[in-house]
N, C-alpha and C positions, 0 to 999 in steps of 0.2 A: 837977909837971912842971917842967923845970928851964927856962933860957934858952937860946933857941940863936940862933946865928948867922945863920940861915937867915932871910930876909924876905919875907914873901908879897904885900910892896909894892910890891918891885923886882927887878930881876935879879937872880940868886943869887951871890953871891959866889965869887971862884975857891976862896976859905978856905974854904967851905960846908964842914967833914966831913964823913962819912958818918953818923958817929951824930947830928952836927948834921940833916941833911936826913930823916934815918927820925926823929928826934922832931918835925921841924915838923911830916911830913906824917902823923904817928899824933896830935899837937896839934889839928889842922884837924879829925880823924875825930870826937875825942876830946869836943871842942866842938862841930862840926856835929851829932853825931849822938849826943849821950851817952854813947858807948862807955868803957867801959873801956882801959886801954892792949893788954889782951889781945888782946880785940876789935878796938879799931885795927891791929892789926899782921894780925891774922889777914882783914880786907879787905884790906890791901893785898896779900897773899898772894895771896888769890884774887884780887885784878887783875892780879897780879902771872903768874901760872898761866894766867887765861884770854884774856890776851893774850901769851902768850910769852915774858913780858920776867922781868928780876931788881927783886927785890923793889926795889931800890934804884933803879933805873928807872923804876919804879912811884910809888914818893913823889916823887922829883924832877917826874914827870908832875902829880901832885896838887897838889904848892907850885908848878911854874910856871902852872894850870889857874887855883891862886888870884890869881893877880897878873894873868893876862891873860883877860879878860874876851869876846876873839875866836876863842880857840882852844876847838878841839872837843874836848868833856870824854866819857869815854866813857861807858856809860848805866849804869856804876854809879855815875857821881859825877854826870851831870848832873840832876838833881834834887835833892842837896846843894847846889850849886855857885848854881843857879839862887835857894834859900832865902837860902842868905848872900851871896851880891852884890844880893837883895830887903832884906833885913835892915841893909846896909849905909847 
């Protein structure tokens, strides 16, 4: 998995790119949940799907879900989200 720019510590940077933010947030799936990068991408699709939104709207939701600890994770990530801020 390579490095990216993208920080699940702090606010996202304006430089974030696009394939910087779809590797954080297929990173997060990747390690939360064992997946595969296949697999990663193909969750965030279907969140992506069954809330309306672009796939890329979709990771940016999952990398800012990981920095901010108040904001409501939807209930395919709230129970990841919930494991790794327990684990933290």
């Amino acid at each position: 998995m390579s490095t990216t720019n993208c920080s699940t510590t702090e606010s996202l940077p304006v430089s974030c790119s696009d394939s910087d933010l779809l590797a954080t947030a297929k990173g997060i799936l990747i390690v939360g949940r064992g997946y595969g990068e296949r697999q990663a991408f193909d969750e965030l699709l279907d969140v992506a799907h069954h809330h309306h939104i672009s796939v890329l709207s979709a990771s940016r939701w999952l990398v800012e879900l990981g920095r901010d600890e108040s904001a409501d994770a939807p209930i395919e990530w709230a129970q990841l989200l919930q494991r790794i801020r327990a684990e933290a």
